[in-house]
C-alpha positions as CSV (number, residue, x, y, z in Angstrom):
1,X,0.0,0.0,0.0
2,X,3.0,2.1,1.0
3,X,4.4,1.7,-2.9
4,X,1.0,2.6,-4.7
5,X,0.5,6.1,-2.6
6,X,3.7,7.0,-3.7
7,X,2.3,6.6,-7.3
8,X,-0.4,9.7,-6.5
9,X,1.6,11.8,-4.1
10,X,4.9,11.3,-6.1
11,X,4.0,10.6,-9.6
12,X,6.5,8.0,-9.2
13,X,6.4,4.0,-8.2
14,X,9.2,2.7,-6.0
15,X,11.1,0.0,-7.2
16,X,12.0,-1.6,-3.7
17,X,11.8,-1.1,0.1
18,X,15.0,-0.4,1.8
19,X,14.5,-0.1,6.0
20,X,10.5,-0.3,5.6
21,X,10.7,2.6,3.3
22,X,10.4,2.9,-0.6
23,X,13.4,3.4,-2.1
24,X,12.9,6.4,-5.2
25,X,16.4,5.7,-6.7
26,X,17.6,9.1,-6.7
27,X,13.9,10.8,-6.3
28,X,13.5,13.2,-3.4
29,X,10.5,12.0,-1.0
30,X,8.5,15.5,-0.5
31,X,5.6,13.9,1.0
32,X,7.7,13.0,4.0
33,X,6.6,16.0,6.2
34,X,4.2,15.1,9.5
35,X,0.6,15.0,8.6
36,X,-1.6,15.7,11.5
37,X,-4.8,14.3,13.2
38,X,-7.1,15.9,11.2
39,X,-5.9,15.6,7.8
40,X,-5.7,11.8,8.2
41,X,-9.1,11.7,9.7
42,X,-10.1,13.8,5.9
43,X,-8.1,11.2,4.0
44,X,-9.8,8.4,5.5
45,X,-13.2,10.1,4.5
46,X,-12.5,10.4,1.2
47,X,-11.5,6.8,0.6
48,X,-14.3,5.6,2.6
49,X,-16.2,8.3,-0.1
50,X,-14.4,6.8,-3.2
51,X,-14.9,3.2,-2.4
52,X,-18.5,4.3,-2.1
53,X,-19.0,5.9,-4.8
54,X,-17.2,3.1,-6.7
55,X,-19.3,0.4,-5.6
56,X,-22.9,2.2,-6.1
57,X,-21.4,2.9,-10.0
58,X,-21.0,-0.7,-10.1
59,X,-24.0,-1.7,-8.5
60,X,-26.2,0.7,-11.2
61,X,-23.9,-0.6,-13.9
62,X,-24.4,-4.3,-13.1
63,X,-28.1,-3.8,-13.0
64,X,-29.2,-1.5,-15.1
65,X,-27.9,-2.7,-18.2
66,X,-28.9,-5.9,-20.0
67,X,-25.7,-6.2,-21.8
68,X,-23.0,-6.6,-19.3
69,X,-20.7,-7.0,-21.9
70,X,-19.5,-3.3,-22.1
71,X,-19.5,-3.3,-18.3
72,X,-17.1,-5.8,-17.9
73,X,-15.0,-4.4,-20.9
74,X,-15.1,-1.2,-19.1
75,X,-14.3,-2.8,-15.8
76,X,-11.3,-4.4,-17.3
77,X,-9.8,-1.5,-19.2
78,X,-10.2,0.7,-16.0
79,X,-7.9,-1.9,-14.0
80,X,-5.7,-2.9,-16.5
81,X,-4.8,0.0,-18.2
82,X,-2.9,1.8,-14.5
83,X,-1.4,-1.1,-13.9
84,X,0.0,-1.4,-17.7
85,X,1.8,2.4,-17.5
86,X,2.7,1.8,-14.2
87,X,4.6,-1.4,-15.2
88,X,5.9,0.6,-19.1
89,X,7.3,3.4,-16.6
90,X,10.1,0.9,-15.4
91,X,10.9,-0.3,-18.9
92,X,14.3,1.3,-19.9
């Protein structure tokens, strides 16, 4: 979980863990600053928000349509393609 916030906050994924802490090969860590009570309480809300909002467009697109073809296409393309530039950014 550590590796794939780095990939919002630093626009950048770690390639390995050196004393239980990503290792950016030469990137500077600017998101290393102490984040307080209340910002983490805010951060919590808005995953608990996303994850709902998420799942309810799943939900309606799951029932709503008779063809679930194009869901699941969607579905697919909207996981895959992250993880695909995520892994083409570490191809040298």
């Amino acid at each position: 979980m550590e590796r794939l916030s780095k990939v919002h906050t630093e626009q950048y994924y770690p390639l390995s863990i050196t004393n239980g802490k990503p290792s950016f090969d030469g990137h500077t860590d600017a998101a290393s600053k102490k984040i307080t009570l209340p910002t983490k309480w805010f951060i919590a809300a808005m995953c608990v928000a996303l994850i709902t909002s998420i799942s309810l467009g799943l939900v309606l697109a799951f029932t709503m349509m008779r063809n679930r073809i194009p869901v699941w296409i969607a579905l697919i393309f909207g996981i895959a393609t992250p993880v695909l530039l995520l892994a083409l950014a570490h191809v040298k």
